[in-house]
Structure formats: structure tokens, C-alpha cells
C-alpha positions as CSV (number, residue, x, y, z in Angstrom):
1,X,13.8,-10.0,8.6
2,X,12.7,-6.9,7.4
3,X,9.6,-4.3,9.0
4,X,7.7,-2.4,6.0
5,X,5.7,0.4,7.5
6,X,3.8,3.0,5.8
7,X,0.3,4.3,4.9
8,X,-2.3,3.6,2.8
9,X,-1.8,6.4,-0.3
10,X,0.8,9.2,-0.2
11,X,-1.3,11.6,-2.7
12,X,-2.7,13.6,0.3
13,X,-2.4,17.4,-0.6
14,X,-3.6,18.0,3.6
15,X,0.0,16.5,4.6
16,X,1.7,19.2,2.6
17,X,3.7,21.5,5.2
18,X,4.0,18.7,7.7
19,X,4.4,15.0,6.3
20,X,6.5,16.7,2.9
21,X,7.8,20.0,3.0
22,X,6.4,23.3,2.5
23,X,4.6,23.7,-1.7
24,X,5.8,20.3,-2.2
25,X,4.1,19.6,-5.5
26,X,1.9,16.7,-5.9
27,X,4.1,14.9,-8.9
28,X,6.7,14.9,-6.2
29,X,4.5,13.1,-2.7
30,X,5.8,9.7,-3.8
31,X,9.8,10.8,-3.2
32,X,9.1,13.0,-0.7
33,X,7.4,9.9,1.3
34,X,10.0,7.7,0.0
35,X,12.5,9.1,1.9
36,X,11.7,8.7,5.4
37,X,8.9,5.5,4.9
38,X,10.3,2.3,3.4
39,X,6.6,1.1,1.9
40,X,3.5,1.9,0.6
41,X,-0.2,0.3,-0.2
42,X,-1.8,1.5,-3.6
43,X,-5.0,2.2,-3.6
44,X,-6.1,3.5,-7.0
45,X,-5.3,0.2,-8.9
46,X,-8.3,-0.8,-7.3
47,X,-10.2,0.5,-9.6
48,X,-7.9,0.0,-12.7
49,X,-4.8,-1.8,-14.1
50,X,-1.9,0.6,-13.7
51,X,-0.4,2.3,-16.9
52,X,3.3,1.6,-17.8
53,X,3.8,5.1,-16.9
54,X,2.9,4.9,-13.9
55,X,4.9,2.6,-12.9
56,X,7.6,3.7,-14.6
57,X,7.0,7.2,-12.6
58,X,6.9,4.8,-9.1
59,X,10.2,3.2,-9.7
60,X,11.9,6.1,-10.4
61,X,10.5,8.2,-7.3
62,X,11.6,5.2,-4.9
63,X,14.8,3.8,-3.9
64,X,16.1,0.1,-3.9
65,X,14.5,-1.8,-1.0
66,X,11.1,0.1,-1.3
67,X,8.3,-2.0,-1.8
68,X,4.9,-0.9,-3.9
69,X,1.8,-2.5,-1.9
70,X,-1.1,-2.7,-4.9
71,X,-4.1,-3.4,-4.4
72,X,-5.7,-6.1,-6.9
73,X,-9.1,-4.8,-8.8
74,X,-11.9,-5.0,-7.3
75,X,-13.3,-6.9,-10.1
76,X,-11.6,-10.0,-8.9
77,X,-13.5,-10.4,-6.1
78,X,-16.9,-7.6,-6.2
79,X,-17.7,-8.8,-10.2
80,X,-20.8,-11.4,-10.5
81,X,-20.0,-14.8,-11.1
82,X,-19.7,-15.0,-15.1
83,X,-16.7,-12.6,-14.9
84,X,-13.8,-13.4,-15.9
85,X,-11.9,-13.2,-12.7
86,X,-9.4,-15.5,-13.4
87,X,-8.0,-13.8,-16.6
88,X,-8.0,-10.2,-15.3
89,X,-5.7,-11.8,-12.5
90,X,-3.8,-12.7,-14.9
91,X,-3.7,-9.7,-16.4
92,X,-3.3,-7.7,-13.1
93,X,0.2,-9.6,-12.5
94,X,1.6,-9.3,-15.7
95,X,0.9,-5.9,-15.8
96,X,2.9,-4.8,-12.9
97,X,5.8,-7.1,-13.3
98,X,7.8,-4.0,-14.6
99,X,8.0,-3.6,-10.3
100,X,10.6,-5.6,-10.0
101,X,12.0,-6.0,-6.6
102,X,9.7,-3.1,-5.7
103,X,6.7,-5.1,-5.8
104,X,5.4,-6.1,-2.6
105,X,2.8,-8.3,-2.0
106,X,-0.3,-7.7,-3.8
107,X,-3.8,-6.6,-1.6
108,X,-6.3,-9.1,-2.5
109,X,-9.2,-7.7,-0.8
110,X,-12.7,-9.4,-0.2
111,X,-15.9,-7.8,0.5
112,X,-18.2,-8.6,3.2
113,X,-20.8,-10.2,0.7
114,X,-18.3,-12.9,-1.0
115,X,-19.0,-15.5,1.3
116,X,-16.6,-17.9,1.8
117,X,-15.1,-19.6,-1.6
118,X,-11.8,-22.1,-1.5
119,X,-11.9,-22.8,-5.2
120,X,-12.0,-18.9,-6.5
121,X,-9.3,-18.4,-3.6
122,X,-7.4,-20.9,-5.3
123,X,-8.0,-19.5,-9.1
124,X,-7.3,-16.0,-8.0
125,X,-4.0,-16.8,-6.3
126,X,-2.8,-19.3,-8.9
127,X,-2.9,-16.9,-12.1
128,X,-1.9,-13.9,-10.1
129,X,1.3,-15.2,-10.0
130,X,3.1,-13.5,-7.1
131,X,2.3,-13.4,-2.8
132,X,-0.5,-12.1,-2.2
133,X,-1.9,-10.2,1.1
134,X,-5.3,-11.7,1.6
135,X,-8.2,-9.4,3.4
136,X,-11.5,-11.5,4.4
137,X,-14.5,-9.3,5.4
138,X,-16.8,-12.3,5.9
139,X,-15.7,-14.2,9.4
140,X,-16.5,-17.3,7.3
141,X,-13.2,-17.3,5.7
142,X,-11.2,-17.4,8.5
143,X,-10.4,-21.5,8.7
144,X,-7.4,-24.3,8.5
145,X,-8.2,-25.1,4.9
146,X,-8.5,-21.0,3.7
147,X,-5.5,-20.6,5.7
148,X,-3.5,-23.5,3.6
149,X,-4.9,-22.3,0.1
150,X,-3.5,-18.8,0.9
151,X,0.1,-20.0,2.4
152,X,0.9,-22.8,-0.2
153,X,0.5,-20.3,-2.9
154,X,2.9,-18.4,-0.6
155,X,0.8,-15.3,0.5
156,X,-0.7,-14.7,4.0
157,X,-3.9,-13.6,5.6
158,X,-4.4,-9.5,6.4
159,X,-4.7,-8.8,10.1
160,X,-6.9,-6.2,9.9
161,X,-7.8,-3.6,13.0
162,X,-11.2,-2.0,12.3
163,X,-14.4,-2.3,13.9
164,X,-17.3,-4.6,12.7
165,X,-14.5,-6.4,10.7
166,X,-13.0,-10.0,11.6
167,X,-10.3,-9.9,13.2
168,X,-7.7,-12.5,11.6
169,X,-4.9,-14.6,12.6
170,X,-1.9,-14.1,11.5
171,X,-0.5,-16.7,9.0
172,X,1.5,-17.2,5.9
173,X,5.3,-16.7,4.8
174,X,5.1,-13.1,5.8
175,X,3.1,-10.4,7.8
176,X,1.0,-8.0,6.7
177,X,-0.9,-5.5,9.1
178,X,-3.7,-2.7,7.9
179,X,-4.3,-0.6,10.6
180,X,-7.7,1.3,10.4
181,X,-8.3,3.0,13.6
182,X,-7.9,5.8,15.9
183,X,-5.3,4.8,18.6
184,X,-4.0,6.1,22.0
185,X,-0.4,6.2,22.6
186,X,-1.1,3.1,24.8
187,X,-2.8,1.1,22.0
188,X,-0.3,2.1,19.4
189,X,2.4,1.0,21.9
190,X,1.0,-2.2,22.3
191,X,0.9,-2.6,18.1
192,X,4.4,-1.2,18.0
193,X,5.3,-4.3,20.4
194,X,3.6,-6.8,18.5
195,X,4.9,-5.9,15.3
196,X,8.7,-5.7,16.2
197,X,8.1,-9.0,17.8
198,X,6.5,-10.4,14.5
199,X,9.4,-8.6,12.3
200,X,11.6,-10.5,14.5
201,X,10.5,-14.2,12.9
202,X,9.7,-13.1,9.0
203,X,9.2,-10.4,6.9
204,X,5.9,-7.8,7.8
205,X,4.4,-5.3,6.1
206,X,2.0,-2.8,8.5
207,X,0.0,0.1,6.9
208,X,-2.2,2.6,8.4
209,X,-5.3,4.5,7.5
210,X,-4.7,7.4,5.5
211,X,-5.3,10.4,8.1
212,X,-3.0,13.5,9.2
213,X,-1.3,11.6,12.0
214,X,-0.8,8.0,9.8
215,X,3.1,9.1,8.4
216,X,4.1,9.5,12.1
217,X,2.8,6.6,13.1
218,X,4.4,4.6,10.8
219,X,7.4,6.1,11.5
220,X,7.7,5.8,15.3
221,X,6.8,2.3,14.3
222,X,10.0,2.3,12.0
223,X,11.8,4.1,14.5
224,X,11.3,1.5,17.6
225,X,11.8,-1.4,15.8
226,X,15.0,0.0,14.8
């Protein structure tokens, strides 16, 4: 089993003389990262569909084994109920099958006001086509029968560490992690644990929030896990 740590974004011109080396340009952050962090979430495909070129760009800056976390549009879960949710998922995982094997899972994130929803869970999963990581904001998600719509379509449910948010169980045919906070050495220790022991039984995919100190924590969690 396999533990994919990493951060959420790598476009960060702050970690310039620290995270990459010194004038590192910016068309360059993705290698640069590449190199010493084995994955990484997407964030700006929130907002869009990724152009060809961009992916193109993301393949080549990354080495075999490398996975590219994207996160779905927002449309698919934010958009009223007379969108068509079910064809831009469709859509969304055609578009970035160019990935390949870099593809990770897909970020299928939903906001605090979709209120809980088995049969758009079940639509969005089925013509995305490929694992997804699923992120409930609303605590009334969190059940045996979400859980089973999720895994069977061979995805799992985001464990995610922030305040005011529900904190999830962990289920489905891998990991995946998105940690949001500030943490002590202690409480990072404690995550560090709990990860290698998770990467241990199945594949897990950990990510934390995009601040100055987020590369080195992903890679002292890389680093003790071996």
C-alpha cells in the first residue's frame, strides 16, 4: 500500500526560496514540488474544466507514480436543482482522462447547505466515472447507507480536520485525509501515527492546507512512514 502526501496547490510564489529553490519560476512550481512530494490536490478545477494543455503541462512536470488530486466543479454540488449536474460529471471525467495513471481520486466536495441527498450521490458518482474522494460539510451525510453509495461506486469519504466541520469516519477502498489546521508537533505526531497505520491496510492520500509550513509537513509525514 502506498501513502500520498502533499498540499493543497503548489502555485504559491511565498514558498519560493524555501519549498523550491531560490527565482524558481512559477511555470516550473509543479516539478520543483514533484520532486520531493509524491501527490497533489487541484484546486483551480473547481471553478472550471481543465484545458488539454494543462494537463498536458501536469503530466509532463510529474513523474510516473505521481498522482493529480482534482477537485470536481463546484457546479456539481453548489448549482440549484435544474442544473445539469449529472452531464457536467460526465463531462468533468472525460475531460481529464488524458491523466492516466496520474489521476488520483477526484475531490467531490459538498457544501454545508446541500443537505443530505443519496440519489444525487449516486448520479454524481455514477457518470463521473472514476473513485471519487467524498467531502460532507453537512453532519447529515455522515450514515451506513451514504457510506455504501460512496464505497460501491469505489470511492471513500474525506476525513477532514477543521473546526466547525464534521468530522468523518474513515471508509471506502482507500484513504483520503485533508488536513486544515494549525498543529503542534504533538498533534502532527499523533496524525503522522494514524496515517502510517492506515497506509499500512490500503492505499491513503493526506493533504494539508496550503500555508508556509504545509510542504514540510507533508514531508516528515512521507519521511516517517518511510
Amino acid at each position: 500500500m502506498t501513502l500520498f502526501a502533499g498540499t493543497s496547490g503548489f502555485s504559491y510564489a511565498e514558498w519560493v526560496g524555501d519549498f523550491y529553490p531560490p527565482k524558481t519560476p512559477a511555470g516550473r512550481f509543479l516539478g520543483e514540488y514533484a520532486k520531493r512530494l509524491n501527490a497533489v490536490e487541484i484546486n483551480n478545477t473547481f471553478q472550471r474544466l481543465p484545458r488539454e494543455e494543462a494537463l498536458a503541462k501536469w503530466i509532463a512536470d510529474t513523474p510516473a507514480g505521481f498522482k493529480l488530486c482534482l477537485k470536481a466543479q463546484r457546479a456539481l454540488t453548489y448549482s440549484g436543482i435544474a442544473f445539469p449536474k449529472e452531464e457536467v460529471a460526465r463531462q468533468f471525467g472525460a475531460r481529464i482522462e488524458p491523466l492516466g495513471e496520474r489521476a488520483g481520486p477526484v475531490l467531490l466536495q459538498f457544501p454545508p447547505t446541500q443537505k443530505r441527498n443519496p440519489e444525487l450521490l449516486e448520479g454524481l458518482l455514477e457518470n463521473l466515472g472514476r473513485p471519487a474522494a467524498v467531502e460532507f460539510r453537512d453532519p447529515g451525510w455522515l450514515d451506513p447507507e451514504v457510506y455504501s453509495v460512496v464505497i460501491r461506486h469505489g470511492g471513500a469519504v474525506v476525513v477532514t480536520d477543521q473546526e466547525d466541520w464534521p468530522l468523518a469516519e474513515a471508509a471506502g477502498e482507500f484513504g483520503y485525509f485533508r488536513l486544515r489546521r494549525e498543529y503542534s508537533d504533538e498533534e502532527l505526531e499523533r496524525w503522522i501515527r494514524r496515517l502510517a497505520e492506515e497506509a499500512a491496510r490500503r492505499d491513503v492520500y493526506a493533504f494539508f492546507r496550503h500555508s508556509p509550513q504545509a510542504p514540510g509537513r507533508a514531508l516528515r509525514l512521507l519521511e516517517a512512514a518511510g
